[in-house]
VMD Tcl script that draws the C-alpha trace (Angstrom):
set ca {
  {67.00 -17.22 43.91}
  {67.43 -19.42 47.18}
  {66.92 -17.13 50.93}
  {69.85 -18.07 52.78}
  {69.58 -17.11 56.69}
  {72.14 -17.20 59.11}
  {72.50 -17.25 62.67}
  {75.31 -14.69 63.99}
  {76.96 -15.15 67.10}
  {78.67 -18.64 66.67}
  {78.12 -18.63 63.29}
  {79.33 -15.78 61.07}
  {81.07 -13.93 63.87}
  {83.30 -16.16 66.92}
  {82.60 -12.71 68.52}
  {79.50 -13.47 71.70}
  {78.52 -10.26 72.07}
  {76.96 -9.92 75.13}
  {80.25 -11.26 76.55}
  {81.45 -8.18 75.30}
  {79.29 -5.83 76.45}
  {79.35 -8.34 80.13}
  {83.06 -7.12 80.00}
  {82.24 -3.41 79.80}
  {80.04 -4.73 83.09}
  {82.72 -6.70 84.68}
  {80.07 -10.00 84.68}
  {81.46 -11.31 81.34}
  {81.85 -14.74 83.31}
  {78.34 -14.44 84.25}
  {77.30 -13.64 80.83}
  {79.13 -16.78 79.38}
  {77.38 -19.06 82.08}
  {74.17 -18.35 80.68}
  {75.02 -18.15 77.21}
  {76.38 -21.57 77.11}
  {73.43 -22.82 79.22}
  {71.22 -21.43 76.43}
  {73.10 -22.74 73.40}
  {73.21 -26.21 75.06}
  {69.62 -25.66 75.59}
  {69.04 -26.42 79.25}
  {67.26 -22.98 79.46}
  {65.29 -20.92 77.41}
  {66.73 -18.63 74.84}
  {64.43 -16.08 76.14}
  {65.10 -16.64 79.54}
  {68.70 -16.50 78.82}
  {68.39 -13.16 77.57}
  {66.58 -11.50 80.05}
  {69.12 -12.60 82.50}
  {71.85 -11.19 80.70}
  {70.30 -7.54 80.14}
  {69.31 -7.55 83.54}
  {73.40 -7.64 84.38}
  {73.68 -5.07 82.00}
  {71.35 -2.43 83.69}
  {73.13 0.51 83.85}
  {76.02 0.62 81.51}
  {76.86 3.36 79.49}
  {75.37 3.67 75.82}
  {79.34 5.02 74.58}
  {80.53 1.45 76.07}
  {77.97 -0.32 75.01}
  {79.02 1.11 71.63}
  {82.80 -0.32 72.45}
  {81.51 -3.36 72.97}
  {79.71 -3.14 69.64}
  {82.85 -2.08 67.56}
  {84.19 -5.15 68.90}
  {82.11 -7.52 67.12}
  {84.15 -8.87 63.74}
  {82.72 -11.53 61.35}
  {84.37 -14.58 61.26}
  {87.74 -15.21 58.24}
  {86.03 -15.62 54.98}
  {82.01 -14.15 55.88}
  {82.29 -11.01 54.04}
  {83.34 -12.73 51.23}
  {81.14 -15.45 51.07}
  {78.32 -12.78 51.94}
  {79.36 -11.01 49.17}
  {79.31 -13.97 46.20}
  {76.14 -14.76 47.82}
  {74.65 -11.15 46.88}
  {76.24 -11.59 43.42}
  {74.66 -14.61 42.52}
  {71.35 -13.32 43.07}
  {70.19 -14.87 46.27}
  {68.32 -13.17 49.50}
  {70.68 -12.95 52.28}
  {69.24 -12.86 55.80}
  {71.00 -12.60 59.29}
  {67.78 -14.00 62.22}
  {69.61 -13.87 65.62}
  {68.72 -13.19 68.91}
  {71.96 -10.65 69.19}
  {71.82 -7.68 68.73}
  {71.23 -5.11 65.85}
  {74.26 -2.77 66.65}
  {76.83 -5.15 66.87}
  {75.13 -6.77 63.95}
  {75.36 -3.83 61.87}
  {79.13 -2.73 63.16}
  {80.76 -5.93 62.25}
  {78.88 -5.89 58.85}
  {80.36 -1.87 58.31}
  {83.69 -3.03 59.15}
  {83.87 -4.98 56.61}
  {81.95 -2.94 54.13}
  {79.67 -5.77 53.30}
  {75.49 -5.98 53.23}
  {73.20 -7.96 53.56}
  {69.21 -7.90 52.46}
  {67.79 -8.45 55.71}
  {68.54 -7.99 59.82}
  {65.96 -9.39 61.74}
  {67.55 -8.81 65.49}
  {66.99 -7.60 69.16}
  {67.67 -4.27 70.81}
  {68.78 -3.22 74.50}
  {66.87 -0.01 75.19}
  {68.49 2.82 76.13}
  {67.54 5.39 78.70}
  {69.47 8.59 79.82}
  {72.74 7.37 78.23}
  {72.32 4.01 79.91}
  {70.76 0.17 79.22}
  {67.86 0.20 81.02}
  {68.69 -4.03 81.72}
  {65.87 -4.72 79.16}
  {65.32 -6.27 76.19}
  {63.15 -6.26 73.40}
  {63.04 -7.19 69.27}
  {61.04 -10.30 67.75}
  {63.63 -12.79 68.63}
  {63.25 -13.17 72.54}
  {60.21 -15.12 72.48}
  {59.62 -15.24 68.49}
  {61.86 -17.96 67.24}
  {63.44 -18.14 63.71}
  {61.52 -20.54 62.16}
  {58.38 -18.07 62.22}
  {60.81 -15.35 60.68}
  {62.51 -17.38 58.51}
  {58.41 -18.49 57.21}
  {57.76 -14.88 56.94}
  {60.68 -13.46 54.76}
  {59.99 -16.63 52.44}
  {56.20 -15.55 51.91}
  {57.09 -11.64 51.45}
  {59.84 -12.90 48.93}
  {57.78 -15.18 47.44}
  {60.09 -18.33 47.85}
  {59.14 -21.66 48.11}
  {60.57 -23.14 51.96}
  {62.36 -26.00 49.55}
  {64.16 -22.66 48.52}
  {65.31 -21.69 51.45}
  {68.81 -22.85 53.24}
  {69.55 -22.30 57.27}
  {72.36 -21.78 59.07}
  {73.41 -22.02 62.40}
  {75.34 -23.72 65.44}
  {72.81 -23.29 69.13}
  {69.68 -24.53 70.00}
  {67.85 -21.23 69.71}
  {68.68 -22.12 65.98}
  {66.85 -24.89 65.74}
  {63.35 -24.48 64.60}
  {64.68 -22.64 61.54}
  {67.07 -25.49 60.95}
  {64.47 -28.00 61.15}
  {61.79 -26.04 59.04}
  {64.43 -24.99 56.02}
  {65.08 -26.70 52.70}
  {68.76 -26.97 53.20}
  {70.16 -26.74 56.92}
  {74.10 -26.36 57.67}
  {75.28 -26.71 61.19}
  {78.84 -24.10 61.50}
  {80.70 -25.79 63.85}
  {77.25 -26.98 65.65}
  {76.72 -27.77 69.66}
  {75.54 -31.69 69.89}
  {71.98 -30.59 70.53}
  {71.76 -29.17 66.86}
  {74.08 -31.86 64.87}
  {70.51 -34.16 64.80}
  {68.54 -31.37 62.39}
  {71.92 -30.61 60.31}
  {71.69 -31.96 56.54}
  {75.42 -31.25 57.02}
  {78.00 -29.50 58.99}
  {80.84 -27.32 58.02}
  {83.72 -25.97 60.16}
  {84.81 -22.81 58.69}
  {83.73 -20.06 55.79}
  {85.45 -21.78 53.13}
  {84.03 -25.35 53.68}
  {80.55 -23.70 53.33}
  {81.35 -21.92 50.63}
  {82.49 -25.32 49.01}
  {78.91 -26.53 49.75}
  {76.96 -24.34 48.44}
  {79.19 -24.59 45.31}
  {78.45 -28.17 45.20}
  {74.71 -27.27 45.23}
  {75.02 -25.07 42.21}
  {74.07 -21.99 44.60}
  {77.69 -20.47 44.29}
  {79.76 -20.08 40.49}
  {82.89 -22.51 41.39}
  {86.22 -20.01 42.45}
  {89.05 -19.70 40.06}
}
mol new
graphics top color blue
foreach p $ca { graphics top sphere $p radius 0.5 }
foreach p [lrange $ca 0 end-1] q [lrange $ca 1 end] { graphics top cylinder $p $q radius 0.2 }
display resetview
């Protein structure tokens, strides 16, 4: 059994979600500022955050929930999710989104995975409160990805990461196998390769004997 982790947002979904939720706001221009700035890591991921659920205070849970049901995983996750599963390994999701849209996207496509380790925007009276909490604001994946290997029991050589932004990168540098998805220049340096869609990286874990070849 190998743990396989992956980043979300930018990685199996194209959907950003607090771009979504920033257009329930009206700031979703704002929100993509500071999202790229992040990724691109010329500020801190937990900086980054903040910001963003501060421009969020006082939205409505019910769109906040639109925004959620908005989320989709990218052409070919489920599926690859899915082999994964079959074959025995630990699937993980680490991101510094956001469990709802996390879990929505995932129930749209009737698809699980082992573990969601992911952040929350409190609600209060039916409305974000422009906080933000969960162990990935100023934890960072590496630590997580270090934790689910000792409760599993798997050796860090076991353990493949995958992701595409900076916040991304201590788990990508700390794994046994890292894959950058369609990676922002920052990352490509820790990548021990890079794939550009589902079924590329589906290919390459086939050619690491992780995945039964498709028929």
């Amino acid at each position: 059994m190998k743990l396989v982790a992956f980043d979300f947002d930018g990685t199996l979904s194209d959907s950003e979600m607090t771009v979504l939720l920033g257009k329930q706001k009206g700031v979703a221009d704002r929100m993509a500022d500071i999202t790229e700035r992040a990724m691109n890591d010329e500020i801190s991921y937990a900086k980054s955050l903040y910001d963003r659920a501060a421009l969020l205070e006082g939205l409505e849970e019910e769109r906040a929930q639109e925004a959620y049901d908005e989320v989709t995983l990218r052409p070919g996750a489920a599926k690859l999710i899915r082999r994964l599963n079959e074959y025995g390994h630990h699937t993980a999701i680490l991101t510094g989104g956001f469990e709802r849209g996390v879990e929505s996207a995932l129930e749209a496509e009737g698809v699980e995975v082992d573990t969601i380790v992911a952040n929350r925007l409190p609600v209060k009276g039916g409305r974000l409160t422009g906080e933000a909490e969960g162990p990935l604001i100023e934890g960072t994946k590496d630590h997580e990805l270090e934790r689910l290997a000792d409760e599993l029991d798997v050796k860090m050589s076991q353990t493949v990461a995958v992701g595409d932004g900076a916040n991304d990168l201590p788990m990508l540098e700390v794994a046994g196998f890292s894959v950058g998805f369609l990676p922002k220049d920052a990352v490509r340096p820790a990548c021990d390769t890079i794939v550009a869609s589902m079924y590329r990286l589906g290919k390459v874990f086939e050619g690491r004997n992780m995945l039964r070849p498709e028929k």
